[in-house]
N, C-alpha and C positions, 0 to 999 in steps of 0.2 A: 514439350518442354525442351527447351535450348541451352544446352554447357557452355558456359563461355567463363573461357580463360583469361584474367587479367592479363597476362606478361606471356604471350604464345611463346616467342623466340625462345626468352629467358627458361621455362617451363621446358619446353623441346631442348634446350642444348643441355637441362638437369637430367630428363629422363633420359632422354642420348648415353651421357657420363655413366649414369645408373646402369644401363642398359649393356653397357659396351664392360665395363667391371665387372658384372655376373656372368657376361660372356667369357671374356679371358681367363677367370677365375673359374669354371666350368674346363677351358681348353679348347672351346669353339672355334676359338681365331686360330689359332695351332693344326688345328684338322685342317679347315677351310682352307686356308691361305699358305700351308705347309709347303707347296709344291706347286707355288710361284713360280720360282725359278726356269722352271722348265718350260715354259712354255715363248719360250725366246722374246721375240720384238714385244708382242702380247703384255706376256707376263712382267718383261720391263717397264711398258705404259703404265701398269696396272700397278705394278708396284713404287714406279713416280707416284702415283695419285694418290696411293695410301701411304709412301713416304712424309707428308706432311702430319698426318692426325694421330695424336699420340699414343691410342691406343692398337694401332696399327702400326708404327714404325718400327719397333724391334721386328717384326715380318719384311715390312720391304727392303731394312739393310740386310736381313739374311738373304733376301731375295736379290739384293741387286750385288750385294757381294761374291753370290755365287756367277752371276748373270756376267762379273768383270772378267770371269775370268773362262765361260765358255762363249759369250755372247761375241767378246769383245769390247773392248772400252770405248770408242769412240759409238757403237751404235748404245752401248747399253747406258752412256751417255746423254746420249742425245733423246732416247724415249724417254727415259728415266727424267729428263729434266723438263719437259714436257707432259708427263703425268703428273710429275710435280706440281706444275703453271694449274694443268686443272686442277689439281686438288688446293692450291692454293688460292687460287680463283673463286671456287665455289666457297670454301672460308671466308674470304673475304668480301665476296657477297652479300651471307649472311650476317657477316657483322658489320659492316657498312650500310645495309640499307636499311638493319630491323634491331638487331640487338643494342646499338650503341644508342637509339631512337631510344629505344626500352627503357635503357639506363640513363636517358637523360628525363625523362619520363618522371620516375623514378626521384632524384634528384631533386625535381622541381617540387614534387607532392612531397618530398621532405625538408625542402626548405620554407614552402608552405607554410607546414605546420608547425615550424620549429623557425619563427623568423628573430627571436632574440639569441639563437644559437651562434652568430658571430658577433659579438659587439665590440669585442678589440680591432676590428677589419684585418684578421688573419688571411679569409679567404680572398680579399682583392688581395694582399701581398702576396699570396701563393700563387692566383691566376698572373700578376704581371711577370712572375719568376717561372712559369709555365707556358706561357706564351712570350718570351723573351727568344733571340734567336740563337745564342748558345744553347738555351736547351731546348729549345726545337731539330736545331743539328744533333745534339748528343740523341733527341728520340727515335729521331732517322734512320741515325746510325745504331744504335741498341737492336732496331725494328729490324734492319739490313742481316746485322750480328747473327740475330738470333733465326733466320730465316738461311741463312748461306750456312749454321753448325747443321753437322748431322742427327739432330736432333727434331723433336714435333715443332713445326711454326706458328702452330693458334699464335703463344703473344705476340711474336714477332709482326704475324698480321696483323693484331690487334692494336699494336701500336702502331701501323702503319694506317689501319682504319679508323684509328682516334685521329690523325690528322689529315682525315678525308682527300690523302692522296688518288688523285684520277687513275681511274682504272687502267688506261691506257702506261700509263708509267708504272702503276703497279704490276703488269705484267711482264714489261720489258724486266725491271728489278726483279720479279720473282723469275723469270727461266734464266736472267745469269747468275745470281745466287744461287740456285737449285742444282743448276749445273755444274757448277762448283764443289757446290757439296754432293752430289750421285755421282760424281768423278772420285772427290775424297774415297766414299766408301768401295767404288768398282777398281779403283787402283789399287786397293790394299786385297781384293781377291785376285785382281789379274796378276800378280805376284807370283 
């Protein structure tokens, strides 16, 4: 007998959330990843890459906080923004090749089943005001925004993977974004 899951991605990124909440709320993440810091170039990589995901970010600013201010700012910079790239990378993978698939997926089997659900044609006026290029620039830059705060980037990438930007540019945007923001926070420990 074979399990099979309708919506894996969507399914994996619920238990993930689930998973990672019980953790935190337990103090898992706090033991594990408490003493970051210490582990110089390393532990700056390491805490780039868990700088993007949100239930890991209050750890890597404490971690890169401390890291600004014995590591150095320009190295704990420069790894730091490049754990970032990975971790923002592999995000972005996952919601660019499976999850956004998912949710259109999704979409389609509910427009489906519900085809007299627009009869005023709302949704062609929303999609021409969605795909309009004012607000294609304003998602760009929303996407940018929220990706360069010292904050978790899922939407940030998320809105960068709704508009199936090339990974080749999304990389380049995400290590100078990242770096920007792991500079923000290692400036305010090199202090």
């Amino acid at each position: 007998m074979t399990f099979k899951v309708k919506y894996p991605n969507l399914t994996f990124l619920g238990i993930s959330i689930l998973t990672t909440v019980i953790l935190s709320y337990f103090g898992i993440f706090d033991k594990t990843f408490g003493g970051l810091g210490k582990l110089g170039f390393l532990g700056a990589l390491v805490a780039g890459a868990l700088f993007p995901i949100t239930f890991t970010s209050p750890i890597a600013v404490a971690s890169l906080y401390y890291l600004g201010s014995h590591l150095g700012l320009p190295l704990t910079v420069a790894f730091g923004a490049i754990g970032a790239l990975l971790g923002d990378l592999m995000i972005y993978r996952f919601l660019k090749d499976h999850t956004i698939a998912e949710i259109a997926a999704i979409h389609e089997k509910y427009r489906a089943n519900h085809p007299t659900h627009d009869k005023l044609g709302h949704r062609k006026a929303l999609l021409s005001l969605f795909h309009s290029k004012p607000f294609h620039s304003l998602g760009l830059f929303l996407g940018g925004l929220l990706i360069m705060l010292p904050v978790p980037d899922e939407l940030g990438i998320a809105i960068l993977a709704s508009y199936r930007l090339n990974t080749r540019k999304f990389m380049v945007v995400s290590l100078v974004l990242n770096a920007v923001s792991v500079w923000i926070v290692a400036s305010l420990g090199a202090r």
